[in-house]
C-alpha positions in Angstrom: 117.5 150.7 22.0 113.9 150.8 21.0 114.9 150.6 17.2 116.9 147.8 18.1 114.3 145.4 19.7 112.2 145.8 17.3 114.6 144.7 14.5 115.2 142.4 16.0 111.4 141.3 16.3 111.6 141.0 12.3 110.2 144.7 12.4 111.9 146.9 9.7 113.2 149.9 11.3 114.7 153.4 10.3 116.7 155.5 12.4 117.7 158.5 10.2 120.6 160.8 11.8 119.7 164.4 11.8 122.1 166.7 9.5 124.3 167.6 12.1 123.4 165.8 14.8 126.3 162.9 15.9 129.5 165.1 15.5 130.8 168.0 16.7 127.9 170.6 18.6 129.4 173.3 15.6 127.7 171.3 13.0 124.4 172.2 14.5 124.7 175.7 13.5 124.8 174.6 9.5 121.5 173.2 9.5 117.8 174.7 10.5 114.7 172.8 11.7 113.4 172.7 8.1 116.2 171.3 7.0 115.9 167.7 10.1 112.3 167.8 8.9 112.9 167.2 4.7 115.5 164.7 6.2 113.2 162.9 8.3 110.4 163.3 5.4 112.9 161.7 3.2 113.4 158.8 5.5 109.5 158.4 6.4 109.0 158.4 2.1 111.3 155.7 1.9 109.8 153.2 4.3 106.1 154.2 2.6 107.1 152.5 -0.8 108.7 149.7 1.1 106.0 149.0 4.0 102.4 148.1 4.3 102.1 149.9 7.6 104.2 152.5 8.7 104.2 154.2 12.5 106.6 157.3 13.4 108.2 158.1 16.9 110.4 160.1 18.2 112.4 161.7 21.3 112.7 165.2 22.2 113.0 167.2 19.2 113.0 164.5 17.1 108.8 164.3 18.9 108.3 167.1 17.6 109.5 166.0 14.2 107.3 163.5 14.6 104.1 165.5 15.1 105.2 167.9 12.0 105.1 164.6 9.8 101.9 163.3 11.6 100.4 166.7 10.8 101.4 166.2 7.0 100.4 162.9 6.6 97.2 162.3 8.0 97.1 158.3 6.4 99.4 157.5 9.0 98.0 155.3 11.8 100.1 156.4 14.4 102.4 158.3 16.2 104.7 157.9 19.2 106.5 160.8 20.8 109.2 160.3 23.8 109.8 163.7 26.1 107.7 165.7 23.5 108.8 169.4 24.6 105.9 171.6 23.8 104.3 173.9 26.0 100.6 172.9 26.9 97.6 175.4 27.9 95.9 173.3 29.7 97.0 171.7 33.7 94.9 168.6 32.9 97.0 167.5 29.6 99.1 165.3 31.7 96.8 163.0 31.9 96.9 162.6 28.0 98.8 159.5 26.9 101.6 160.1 24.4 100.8 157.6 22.3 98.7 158.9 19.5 96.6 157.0 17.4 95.3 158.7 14.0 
């Protein structure tokens, strides 16, 4: 829904489905984490030679995704992550706002 309001703000938007992801819960089982990341690299590469600015998000694994690519590409001014699960060390990182700016 997000990806869709901003398209239609005149915001160009990509939306790359995971290997395996959309069809049947056995197609998970073909494909590893490594392989959702060179996808999403793929994707991110893609709007880099086409767009001046380019900010990364994502939801749930796809978060974490997100902060493997943010981790990579450090000229990247920002990151959003929806329902990031990672475990935190600290009680006081709730009050951290997910929005991430590099």
């Amino acid at each position: 829904m997000i990806g869709d309001y901003l398209h239609h703000r005149g915001i160009t938007v990509s939306a790359p489905l995971l290997p395996g992801h959309g069809t049947v819960v056995e197609d998970m089982n073909r494909y590893q984490w490594t392989d959702w990341v060179a996808h999403a690299k793929q994707a991110l590469t893609e709007l880099t030679s086409n767009c001046d600015t380019v900010f990364i998000a994502g939801l749930s694994l796809g978060s974490l995704i997100t902060l493997n690519l943010t981790a990579e590409n450090k000229d990247l001014p920002g990151a959003i992550l929806y329902s990031p699960s990672i475990k935190l060390t600290s009680k006081l990182i709730h009050l951290t706002p997910v929005l991430f700016y590099c």
